[in-house]
N, CA, C and O atoms as a GROMACS GRO file, in nm:
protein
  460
    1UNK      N    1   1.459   1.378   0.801
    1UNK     CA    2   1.592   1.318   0.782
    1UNK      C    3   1.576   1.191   0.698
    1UNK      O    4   1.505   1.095   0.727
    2UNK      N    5   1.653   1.204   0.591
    2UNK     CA    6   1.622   1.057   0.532
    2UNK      C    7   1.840   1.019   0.470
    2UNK      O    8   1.926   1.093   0.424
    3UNK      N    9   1.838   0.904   0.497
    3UNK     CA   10   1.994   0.833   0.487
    3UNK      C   11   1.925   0.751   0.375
    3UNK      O   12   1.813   0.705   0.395
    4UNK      N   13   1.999   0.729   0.243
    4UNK     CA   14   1.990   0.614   0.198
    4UNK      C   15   2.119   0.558   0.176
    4UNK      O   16   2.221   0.620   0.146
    5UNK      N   17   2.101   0.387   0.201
    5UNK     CA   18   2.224   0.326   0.150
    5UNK      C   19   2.224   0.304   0.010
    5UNK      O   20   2.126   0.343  -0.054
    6UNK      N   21   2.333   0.237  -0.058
    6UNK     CA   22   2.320   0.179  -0.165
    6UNK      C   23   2.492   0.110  -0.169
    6UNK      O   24   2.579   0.128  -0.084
    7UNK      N   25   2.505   0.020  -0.309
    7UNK     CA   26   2.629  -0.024  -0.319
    7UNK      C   27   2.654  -0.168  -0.292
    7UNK      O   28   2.753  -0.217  -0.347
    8UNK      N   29   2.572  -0.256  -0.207
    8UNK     CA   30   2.524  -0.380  -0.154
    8UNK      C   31   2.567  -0.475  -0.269
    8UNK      O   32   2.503  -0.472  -0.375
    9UNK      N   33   2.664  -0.553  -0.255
    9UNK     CA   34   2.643  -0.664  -0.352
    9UNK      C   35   2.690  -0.808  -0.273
    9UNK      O   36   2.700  -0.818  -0.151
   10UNK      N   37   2.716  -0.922  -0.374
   10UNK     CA   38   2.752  -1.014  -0.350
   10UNK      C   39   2.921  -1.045  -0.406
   10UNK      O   40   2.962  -1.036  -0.522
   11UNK      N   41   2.970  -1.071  -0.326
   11UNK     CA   42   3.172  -1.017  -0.406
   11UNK      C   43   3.241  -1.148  -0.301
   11UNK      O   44   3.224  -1.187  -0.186
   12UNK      N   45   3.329  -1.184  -0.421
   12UNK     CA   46   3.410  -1.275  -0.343
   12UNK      C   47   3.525  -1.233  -0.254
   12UNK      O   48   3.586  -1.129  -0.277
   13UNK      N   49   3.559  -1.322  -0.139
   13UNK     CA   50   3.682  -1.277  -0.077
   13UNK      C   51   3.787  -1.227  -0.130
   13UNK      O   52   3.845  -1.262  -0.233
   14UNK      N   53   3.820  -1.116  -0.032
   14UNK     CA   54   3.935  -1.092  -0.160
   14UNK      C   55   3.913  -0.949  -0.218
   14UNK      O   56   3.999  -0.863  -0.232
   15UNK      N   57   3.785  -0.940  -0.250
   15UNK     CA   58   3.746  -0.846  -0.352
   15UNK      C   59   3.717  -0.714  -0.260
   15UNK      O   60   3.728  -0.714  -0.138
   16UNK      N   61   3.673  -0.584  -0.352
   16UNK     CA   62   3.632  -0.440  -0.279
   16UNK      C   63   3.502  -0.459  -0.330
   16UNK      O   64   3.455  -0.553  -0.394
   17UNK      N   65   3.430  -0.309  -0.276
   17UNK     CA   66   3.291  -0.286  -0.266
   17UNK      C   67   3.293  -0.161  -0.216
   17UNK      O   68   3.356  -0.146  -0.112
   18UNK      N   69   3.246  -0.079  -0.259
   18UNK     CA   70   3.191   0.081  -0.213
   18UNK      C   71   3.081   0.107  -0.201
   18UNK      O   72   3.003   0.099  -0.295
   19UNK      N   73   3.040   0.154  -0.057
   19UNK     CA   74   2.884   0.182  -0.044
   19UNK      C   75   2.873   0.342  -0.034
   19UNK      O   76   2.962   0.424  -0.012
   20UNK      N   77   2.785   0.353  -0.048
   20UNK     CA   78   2.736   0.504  -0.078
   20UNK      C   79   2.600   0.533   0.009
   20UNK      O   80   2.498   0.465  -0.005
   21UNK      N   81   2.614   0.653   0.109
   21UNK     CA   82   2.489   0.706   0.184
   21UNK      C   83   2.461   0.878   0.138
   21UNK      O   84   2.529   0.980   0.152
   22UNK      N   85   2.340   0.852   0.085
   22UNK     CA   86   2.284   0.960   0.056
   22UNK      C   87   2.184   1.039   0.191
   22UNK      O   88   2.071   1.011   0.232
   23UNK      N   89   2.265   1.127   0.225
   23UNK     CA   90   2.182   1.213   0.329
   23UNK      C   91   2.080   1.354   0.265
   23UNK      O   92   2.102   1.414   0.160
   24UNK      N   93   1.953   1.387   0.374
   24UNK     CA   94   1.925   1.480   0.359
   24UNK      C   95   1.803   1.514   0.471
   24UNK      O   96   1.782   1.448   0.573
   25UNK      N   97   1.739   1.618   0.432
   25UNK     CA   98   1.681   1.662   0.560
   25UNK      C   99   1.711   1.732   0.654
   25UNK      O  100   1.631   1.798   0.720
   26UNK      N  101   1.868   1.723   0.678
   26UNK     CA  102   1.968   1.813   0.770
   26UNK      C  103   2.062   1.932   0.721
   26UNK      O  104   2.046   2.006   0.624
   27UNK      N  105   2.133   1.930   0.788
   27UNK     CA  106   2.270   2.034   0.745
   27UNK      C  107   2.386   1.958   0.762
   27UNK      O  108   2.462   1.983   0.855
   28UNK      N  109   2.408   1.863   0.679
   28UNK     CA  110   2.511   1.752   0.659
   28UNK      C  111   2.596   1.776   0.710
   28UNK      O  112   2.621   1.707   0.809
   29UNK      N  113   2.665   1.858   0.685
   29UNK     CA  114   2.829   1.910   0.680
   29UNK      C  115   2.845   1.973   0.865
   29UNK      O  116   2.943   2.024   0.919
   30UNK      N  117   2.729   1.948   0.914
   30UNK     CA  118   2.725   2.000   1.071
   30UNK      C  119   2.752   1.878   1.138
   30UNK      O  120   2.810   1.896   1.245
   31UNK      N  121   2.723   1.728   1.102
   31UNK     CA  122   2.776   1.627   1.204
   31UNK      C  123   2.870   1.533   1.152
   31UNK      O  124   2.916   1.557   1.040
   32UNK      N  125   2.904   1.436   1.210
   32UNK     CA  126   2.941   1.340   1.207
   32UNK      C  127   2.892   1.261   1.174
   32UNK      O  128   2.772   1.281   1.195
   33UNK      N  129   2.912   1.143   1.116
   33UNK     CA  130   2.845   1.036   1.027
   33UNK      C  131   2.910   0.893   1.080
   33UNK      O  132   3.031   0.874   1.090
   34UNK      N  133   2.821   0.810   1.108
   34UNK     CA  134   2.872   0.675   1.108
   34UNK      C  135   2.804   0.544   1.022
   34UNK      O  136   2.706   0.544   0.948
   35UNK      N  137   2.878   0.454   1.053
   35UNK     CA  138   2.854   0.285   0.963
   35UNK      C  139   2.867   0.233   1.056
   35UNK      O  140   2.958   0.256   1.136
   36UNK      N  141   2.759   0.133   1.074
   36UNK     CA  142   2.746   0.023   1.102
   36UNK      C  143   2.693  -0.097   1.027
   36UNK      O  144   2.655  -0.093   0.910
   37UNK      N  145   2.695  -0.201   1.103
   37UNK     CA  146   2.712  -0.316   1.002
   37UNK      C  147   2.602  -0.408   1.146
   37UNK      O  148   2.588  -0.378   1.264
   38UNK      N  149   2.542  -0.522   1.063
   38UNK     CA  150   2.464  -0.586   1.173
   38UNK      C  151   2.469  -0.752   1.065
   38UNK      O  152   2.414  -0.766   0.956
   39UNK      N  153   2.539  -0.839   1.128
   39UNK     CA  154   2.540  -0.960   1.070
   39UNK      C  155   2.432  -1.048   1.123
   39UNK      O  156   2.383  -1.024   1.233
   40UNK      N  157   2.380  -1.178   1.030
   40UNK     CA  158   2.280  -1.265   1.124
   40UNK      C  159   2.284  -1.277   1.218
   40UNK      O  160   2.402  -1.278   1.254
   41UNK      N  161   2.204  -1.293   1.315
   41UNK     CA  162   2.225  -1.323   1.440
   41UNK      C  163   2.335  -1.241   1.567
   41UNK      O  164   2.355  -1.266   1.686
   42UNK      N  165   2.379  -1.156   1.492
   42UNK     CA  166   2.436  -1.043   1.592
   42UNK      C  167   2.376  -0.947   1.597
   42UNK      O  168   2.303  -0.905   1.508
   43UNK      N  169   2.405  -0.880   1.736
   43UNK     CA  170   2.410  -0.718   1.727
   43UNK      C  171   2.476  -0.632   1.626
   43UNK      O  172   2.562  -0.664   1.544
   44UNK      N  173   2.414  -0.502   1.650
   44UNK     CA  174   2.430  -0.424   1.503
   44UNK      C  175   2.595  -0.329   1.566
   44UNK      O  176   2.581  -0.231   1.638
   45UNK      N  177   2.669  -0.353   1.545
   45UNK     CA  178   2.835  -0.326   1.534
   45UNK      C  179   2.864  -0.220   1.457
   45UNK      O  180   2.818  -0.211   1.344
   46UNK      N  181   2.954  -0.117   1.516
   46UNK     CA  182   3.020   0.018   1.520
   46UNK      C  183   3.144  -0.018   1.377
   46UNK      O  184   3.244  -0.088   1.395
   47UNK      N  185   3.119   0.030   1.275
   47UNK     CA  186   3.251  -0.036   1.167
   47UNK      C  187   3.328   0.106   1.158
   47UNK      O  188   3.450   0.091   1.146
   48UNK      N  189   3.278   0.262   1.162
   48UNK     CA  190   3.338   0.360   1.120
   48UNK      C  191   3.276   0.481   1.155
   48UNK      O  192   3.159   0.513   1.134
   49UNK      N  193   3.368   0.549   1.211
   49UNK     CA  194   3.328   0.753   1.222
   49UNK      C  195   3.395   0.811   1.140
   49UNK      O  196   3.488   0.759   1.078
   50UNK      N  197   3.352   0.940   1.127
   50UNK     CA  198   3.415   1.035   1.064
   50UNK      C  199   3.352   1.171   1.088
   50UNK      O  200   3.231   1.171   1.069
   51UNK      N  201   3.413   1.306   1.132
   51UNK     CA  202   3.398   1.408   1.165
   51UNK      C  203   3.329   1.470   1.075
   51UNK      O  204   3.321   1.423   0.961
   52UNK      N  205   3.267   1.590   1.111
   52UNK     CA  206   3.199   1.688   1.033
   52UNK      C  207   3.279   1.692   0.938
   52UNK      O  208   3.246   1.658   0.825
   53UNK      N  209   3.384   1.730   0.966
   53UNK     CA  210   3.469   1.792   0.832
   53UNK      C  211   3.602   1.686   0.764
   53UNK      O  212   3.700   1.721   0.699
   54UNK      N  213   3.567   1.568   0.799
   54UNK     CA  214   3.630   1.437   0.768
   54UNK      C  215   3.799   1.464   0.798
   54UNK      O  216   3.876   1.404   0.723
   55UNK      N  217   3.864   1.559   0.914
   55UNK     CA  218   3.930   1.545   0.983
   55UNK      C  219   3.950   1.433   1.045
   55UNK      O  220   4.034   1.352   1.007
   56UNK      N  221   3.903   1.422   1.111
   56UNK     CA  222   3.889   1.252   1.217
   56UNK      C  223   3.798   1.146   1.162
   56UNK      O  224   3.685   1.178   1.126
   57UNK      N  225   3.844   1.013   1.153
   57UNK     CA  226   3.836   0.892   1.158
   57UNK      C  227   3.880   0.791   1.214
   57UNK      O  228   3.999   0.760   1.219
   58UNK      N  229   3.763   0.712   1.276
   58UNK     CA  230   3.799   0.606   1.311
   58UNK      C  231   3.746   0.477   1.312
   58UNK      O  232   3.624   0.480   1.293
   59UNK      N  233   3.794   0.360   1.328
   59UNK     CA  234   3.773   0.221   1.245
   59UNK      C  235   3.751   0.137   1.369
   59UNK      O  236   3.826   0.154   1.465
   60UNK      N  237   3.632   0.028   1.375
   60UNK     CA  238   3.701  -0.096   1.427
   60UNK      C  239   3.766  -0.185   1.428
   60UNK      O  240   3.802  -0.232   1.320
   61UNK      N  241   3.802  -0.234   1.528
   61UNK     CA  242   3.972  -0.316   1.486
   61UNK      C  243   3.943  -0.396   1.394
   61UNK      O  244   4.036  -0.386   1.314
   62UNK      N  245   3.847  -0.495   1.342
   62UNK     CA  246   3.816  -0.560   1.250
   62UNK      C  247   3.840  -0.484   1.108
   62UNK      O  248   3.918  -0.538   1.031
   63UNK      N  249   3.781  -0.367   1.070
   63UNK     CA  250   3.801  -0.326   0.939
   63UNK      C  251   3.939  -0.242   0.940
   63UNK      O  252   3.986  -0.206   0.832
   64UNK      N  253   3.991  -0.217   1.036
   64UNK     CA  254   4.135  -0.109   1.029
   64UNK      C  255   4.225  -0.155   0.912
   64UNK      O  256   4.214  -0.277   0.897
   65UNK      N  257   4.284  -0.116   0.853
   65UNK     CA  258   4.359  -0.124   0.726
   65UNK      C  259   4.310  -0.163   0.639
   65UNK      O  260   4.388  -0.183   0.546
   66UNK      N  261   4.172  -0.196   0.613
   66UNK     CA  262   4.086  -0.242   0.497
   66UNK      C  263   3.986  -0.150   0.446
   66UNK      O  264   3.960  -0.133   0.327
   67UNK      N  265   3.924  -0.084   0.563
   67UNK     CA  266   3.810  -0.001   0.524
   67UNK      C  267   3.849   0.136   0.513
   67UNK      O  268   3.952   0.172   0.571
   68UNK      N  269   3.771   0.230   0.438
   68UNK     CA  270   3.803   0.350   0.431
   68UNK      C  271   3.654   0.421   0.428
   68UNK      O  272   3.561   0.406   0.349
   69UNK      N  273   3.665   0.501   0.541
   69UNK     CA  274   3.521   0.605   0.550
   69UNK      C  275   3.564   0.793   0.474
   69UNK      O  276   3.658   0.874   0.480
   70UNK      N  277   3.434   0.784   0.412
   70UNK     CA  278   3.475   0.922   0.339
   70UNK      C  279   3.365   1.014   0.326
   70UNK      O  280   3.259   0.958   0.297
   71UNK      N  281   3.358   1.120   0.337
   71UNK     CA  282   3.205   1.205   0.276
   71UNK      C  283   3.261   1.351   0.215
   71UNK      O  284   3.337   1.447   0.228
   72UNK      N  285   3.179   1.298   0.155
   72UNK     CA  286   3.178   1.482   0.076
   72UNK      C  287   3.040   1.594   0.103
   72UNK      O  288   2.919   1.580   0.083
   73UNK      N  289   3.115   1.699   0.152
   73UNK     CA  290   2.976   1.767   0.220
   73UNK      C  291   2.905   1.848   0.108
   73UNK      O  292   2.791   1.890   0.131
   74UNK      N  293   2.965   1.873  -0.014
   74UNK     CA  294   2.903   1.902  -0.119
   74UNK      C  295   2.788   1.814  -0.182
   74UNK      O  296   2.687   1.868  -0.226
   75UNK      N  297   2.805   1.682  -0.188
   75UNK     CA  298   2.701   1.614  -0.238
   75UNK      C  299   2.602   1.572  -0.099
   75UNK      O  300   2.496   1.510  -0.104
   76UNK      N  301   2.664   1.621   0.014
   76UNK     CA  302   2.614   1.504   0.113
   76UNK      C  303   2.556   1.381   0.091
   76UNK      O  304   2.439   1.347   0.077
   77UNK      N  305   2.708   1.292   0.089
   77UNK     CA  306   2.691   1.185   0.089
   77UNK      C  307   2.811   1.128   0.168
   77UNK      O  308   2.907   1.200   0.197
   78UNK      N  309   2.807   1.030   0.194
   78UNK     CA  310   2.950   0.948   0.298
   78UNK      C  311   2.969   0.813   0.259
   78UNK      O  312   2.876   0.736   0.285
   79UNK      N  313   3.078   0.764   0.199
   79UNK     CA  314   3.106   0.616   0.172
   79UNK      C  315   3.187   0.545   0.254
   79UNK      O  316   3.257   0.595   0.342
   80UNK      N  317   3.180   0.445   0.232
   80UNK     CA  318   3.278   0.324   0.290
   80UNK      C  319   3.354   0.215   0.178
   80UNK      O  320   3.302   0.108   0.144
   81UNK      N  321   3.466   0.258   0.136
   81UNK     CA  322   3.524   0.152   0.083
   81UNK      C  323   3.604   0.078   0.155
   81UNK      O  324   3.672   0.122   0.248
   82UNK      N  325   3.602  -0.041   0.118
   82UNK     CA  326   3.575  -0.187   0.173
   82UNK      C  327   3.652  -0.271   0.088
   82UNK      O  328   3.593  -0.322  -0.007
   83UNK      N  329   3.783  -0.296   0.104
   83UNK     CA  330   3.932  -0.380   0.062
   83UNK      C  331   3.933  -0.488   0.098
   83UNK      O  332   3.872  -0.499   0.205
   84UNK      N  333   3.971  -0.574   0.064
   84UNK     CA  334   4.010  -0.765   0.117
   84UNK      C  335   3.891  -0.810   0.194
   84UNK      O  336   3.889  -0.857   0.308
   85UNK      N  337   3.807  -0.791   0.126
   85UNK     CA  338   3.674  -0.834   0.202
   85UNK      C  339   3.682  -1.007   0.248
   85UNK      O  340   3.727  -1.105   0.188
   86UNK      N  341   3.629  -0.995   0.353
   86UNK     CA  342   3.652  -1.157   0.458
   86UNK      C  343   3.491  -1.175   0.434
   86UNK      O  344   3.400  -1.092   0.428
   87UNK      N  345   3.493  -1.326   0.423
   87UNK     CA  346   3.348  -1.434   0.511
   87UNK      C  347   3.280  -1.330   0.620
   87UNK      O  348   3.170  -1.280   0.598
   88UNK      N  349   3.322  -1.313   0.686
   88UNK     CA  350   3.305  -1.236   0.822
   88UNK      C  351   3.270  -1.104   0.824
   88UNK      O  352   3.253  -1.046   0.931
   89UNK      N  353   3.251  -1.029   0.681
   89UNK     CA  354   3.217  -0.897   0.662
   89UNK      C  355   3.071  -0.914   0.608
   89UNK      O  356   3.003  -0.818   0.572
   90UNK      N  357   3.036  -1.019   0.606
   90UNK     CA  358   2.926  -1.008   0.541
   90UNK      C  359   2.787  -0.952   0.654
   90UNK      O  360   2.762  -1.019   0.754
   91UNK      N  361   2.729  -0.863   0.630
   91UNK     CA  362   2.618  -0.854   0.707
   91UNK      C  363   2.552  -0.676   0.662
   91UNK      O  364   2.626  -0.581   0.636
   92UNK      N  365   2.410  -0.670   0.663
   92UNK     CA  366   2.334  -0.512   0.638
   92UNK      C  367   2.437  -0.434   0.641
   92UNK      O  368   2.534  -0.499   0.680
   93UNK      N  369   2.470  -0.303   0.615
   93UNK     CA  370   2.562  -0.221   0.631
   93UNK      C  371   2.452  -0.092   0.641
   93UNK      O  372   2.382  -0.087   0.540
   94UNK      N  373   2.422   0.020   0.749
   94UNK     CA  374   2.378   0.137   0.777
   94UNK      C  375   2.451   0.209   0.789
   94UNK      O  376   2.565   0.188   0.829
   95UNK      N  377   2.393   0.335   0.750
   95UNK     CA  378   2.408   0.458   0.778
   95UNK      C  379   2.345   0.534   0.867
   95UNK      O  380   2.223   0.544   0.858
   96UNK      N  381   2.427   0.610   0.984
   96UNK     CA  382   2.337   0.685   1.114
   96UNK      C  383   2.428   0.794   1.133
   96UNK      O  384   2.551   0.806   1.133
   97UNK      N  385   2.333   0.869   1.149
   97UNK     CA  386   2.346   1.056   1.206
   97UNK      C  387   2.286   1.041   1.324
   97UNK      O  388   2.200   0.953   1.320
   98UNK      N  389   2.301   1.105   1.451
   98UNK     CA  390   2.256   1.141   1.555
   98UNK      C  391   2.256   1.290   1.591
   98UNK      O  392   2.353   1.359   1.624
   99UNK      N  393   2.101   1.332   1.573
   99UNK     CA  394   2.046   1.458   1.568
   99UNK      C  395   1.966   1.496   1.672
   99UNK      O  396   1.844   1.486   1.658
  100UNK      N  397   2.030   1.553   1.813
  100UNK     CA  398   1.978   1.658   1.924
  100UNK      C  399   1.930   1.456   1.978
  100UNK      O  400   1.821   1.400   1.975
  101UNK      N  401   2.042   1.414   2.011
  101UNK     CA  402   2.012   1.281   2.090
  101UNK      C  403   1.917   1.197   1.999
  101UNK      O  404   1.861   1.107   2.062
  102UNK      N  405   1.885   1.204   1.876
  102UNK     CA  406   1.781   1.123   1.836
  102UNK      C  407   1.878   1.013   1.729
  102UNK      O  408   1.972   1.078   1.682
  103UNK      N  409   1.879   0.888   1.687
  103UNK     CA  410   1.933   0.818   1.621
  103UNK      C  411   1.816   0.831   1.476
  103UNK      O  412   1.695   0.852   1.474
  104UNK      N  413   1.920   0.809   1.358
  104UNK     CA  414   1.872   0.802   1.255
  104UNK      C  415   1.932   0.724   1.150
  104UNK      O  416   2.041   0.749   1.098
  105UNK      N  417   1.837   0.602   1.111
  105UNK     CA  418   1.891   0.535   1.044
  105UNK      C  419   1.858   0.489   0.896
  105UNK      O  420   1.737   0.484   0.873
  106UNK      N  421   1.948   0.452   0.782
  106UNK     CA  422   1.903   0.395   0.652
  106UNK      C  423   1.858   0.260   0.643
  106UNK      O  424   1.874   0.172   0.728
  107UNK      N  425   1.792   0.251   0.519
  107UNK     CA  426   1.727   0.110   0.538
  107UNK      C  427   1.804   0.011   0.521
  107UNK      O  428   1.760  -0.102   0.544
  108UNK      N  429   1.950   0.031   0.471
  108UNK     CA  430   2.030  -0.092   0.536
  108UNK      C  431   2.114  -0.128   0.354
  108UNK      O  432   2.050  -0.153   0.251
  109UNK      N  433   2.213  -0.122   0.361
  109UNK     CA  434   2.224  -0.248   0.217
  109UNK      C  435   2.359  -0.401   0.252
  109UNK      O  436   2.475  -0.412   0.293
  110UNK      N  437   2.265  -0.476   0.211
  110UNK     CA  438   2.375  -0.610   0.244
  110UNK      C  439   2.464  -0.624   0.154
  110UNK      O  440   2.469  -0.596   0.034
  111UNK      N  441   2.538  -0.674   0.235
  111UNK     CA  442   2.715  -0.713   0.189
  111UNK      C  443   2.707  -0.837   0.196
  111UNK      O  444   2.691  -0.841   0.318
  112UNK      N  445   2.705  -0.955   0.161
  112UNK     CA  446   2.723  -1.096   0.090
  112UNK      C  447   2.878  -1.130   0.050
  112UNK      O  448   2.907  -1.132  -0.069
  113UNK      N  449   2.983  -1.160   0.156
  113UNK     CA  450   3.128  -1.232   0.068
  113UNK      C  451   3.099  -1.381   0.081
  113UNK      O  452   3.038  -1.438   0.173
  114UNK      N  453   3.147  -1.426  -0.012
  114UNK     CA  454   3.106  -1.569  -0.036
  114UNK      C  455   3.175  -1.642  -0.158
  114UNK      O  456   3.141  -1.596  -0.267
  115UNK      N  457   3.233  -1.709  -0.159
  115UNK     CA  458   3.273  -1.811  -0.302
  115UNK      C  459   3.198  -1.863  -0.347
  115UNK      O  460   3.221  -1.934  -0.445
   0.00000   0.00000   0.00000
């Protein structure tokens, strides 16, 4: 199983950002996909699901009307675009599949909002 992130930049408040997870190793289009996000000094925080078949989504209250989770099972890949980005969004952003109880995670790409 390998997740990669990508998309990570440094963007002022205000601004968007689209990250991009490249899956493989699996049968993509069989699970569910999530984002998380892990800021300094916090725990690593639940930002977005989305169903096998990107039927269902859902957000934490923090990103709800800003963020948007998406995948396409043709490329297997799953994004997160990321609207009115706050101070407060800044932190690693992962990608995780959970396969027969096992967690699986990407190596992470940071999000930096900042003036």
């Amino acid at each position: 199983v390998q997740l990669v992130e990508s998309g990570g930049d440094l963007v002022q408040p205000g601004r968007s950002l689209r990250l991009s997870c490249a899956a493989s190793g699996f049968t993509f289009s069989n699970y569910q996909m999530l984002w998380y996000r892990q800021a300094p000094g916090k725990g690593r925080e639940l930002v977005a699901v989305i169903s096998s078949t990107g039927d269902y989504k859902n957000y934490a209250d923090s990103v709800k009307g800003r963020f948007t989770i998406s995948r396409n099972n043709v490329k297997n890949m799953v994004a997160l675009q990321m609207n009115s980005l706050k101070p407060e969004d800044t932190a690693v952003y992962y990608c995780n599949v959970r396969l027969d109880f096992v967690d699986y995670w990407g190596q992470g790409t940071q999000v930096t909002v900042s003036s």
